[in-house]
C-alpha positions as CSV (number, residue, x, y, z in Angstrom):
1,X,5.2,-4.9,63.0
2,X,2.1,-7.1,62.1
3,X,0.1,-7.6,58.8
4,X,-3.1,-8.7,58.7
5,X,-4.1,-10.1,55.1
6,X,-7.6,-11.3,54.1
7,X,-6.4,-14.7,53.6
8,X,-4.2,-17.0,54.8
9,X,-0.4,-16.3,54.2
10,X,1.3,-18.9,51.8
11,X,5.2,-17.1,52.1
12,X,6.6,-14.8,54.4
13,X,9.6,-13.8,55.4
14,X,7.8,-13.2,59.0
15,X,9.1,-14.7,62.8
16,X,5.5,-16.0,63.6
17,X,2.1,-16.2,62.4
18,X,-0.9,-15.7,64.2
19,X,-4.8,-15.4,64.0
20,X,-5.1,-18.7,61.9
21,X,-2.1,-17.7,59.7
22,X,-3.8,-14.0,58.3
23,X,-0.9,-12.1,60.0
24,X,2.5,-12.0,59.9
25,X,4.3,-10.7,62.9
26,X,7.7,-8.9,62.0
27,X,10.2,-8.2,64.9
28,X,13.3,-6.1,65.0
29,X,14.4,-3.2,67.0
30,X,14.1,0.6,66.5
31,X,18.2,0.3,65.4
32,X,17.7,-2.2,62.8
33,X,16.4,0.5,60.9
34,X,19.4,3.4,60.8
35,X,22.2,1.0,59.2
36,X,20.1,-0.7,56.5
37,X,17.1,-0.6,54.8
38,X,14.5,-3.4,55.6
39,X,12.0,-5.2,52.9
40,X,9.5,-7.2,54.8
41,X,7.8,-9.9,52.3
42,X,5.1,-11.6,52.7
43,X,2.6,-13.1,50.0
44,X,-1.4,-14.1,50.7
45,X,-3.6,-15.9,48.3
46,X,-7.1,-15.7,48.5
47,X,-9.1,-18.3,46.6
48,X,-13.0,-18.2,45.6
């Protein structure tokens, strides 16, 4: 799973970062997701 923030991401809980550190890439397969529930975090701060 990848999410692409507006800014640059200053936490994450993410394997990798890419496109100058605006997405955080999430991996995990399909059965990762029937035994538990999974919260993905990660936090972006955008500065005037």
């Amino acid at each position: 799973m990848r999410v692409t923030f507006p800014g640059p991401v200053a936490l994450s809980d993410a394997q990798a970062l890419e496109d100058g550190g605006r997405t955080a890439v999430f991996r995990f397969d399909g059965a990762a997701l029937n035994d538990r529930p999974q919260v993905l975090r990660a936090v972006a701060v955008l500065r005037p």
